[in-house]
C-alpha angles and dihedrals in degrees: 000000000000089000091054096049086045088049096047093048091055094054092049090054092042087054094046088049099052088047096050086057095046098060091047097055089052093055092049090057112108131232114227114201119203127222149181137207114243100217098190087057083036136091134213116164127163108199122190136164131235134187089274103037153332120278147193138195117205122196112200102179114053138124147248154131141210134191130207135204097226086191111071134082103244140030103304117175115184104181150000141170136182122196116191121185112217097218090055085066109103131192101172089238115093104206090039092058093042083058096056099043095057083041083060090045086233100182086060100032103025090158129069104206134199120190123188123223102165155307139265148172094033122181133177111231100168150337096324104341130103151182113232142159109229107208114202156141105261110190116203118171095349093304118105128197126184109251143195116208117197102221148188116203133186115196118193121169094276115019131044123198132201116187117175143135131237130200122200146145129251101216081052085073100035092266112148099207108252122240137192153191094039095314092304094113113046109178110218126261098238117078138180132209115208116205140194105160108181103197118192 
């Protein structure tokens, strides 16, 4: 009798226990939150200087996606790409766009790619707003170098925003730097690009 009430007792506390751990594990699991960038509400703009004036090409139609641990503390950001088409990149100036997309080898690499791996160096600087460096794989032209990407970043309970610049060089990435009108015009190795991606 004694070993029944001793057996059954240990049952009681085994299942308490793995309960207990159930319910703890299931408070530990993390909410990832998806989100899209909004391109119309969004900015991506490579500026560059030549031998007559600066310039800049603005795509206004491109692609991407981020996701967010909501439940975390902090700031956690799990994930985020950026696909830019080459031929959405406009200069308003026909012939000066047609010579940066062959410099991008556009026909074999149509697509400029960012690919997220983490983040480092977060502060807080206000309700909801914050100071970051985004590390990541950037692709231009088929070739892809790892980049950090000094931010700022603004969080509300429905929309996220990174906005950021980055400075690079085209030869970096295999880029001959394009010219035109005979040679006359020679566009500068060093380039930016200049980032505010709205994500909801």
């Amino acid at each position: 009798m004694k070993y029944l009430i001793f057996l059954l007792a240990f049952l009681i506390t085994s299942f308490e226990g793995f309960g207990q751990s159930l319910n703890e594990e299931s408070t530990t699991v993390s909410t990832i939150k998806s989100y899209k960038v909004d391109s119309g509400n969004s900015n991506f703009t490579i500026k560059g200087t030549s031998s007559l004036h600066d310039w800049e090409m603005v795509s206004e139609s491109f692609r991407g996606s981020l996701e967010l641990n909501t439940t975390a503390q902090t700031l956690a950001i799990q994930s985020i790409k950026v696909f830019v088409d080459v031929k959405t990149l406009k200069s308003g100036k026909r012939i000066m766009d047609n010579k940066c997309y062959d410099a991008l080898k556009y026909e074999e690499h149509p697509t400029i790619k960012y690919q997220f791996e983490k983040l480092s160096a977060l502060s807080e600087t206000g309700s909801g707003t914050y100071k970051a460096i985004l590390h990541g794989t950037l692709s231009i032209a088929g070739i892809s170098k790892k980049v950090a990407i000094h931010v700022n970043i603004s969080q509300t309970n429905k929309t996220l925003i990174i906005k950021g610049e980055l400075p690079l060089k085209m030869t970096d990435f295999g880029v001959e730097p394009p010219t035109a009108l005979l040679g006359t015009l020679k566009t500068g190795d060093p380039i930016t690009i200049d980032f505010n991606l709205n994500y909801y």
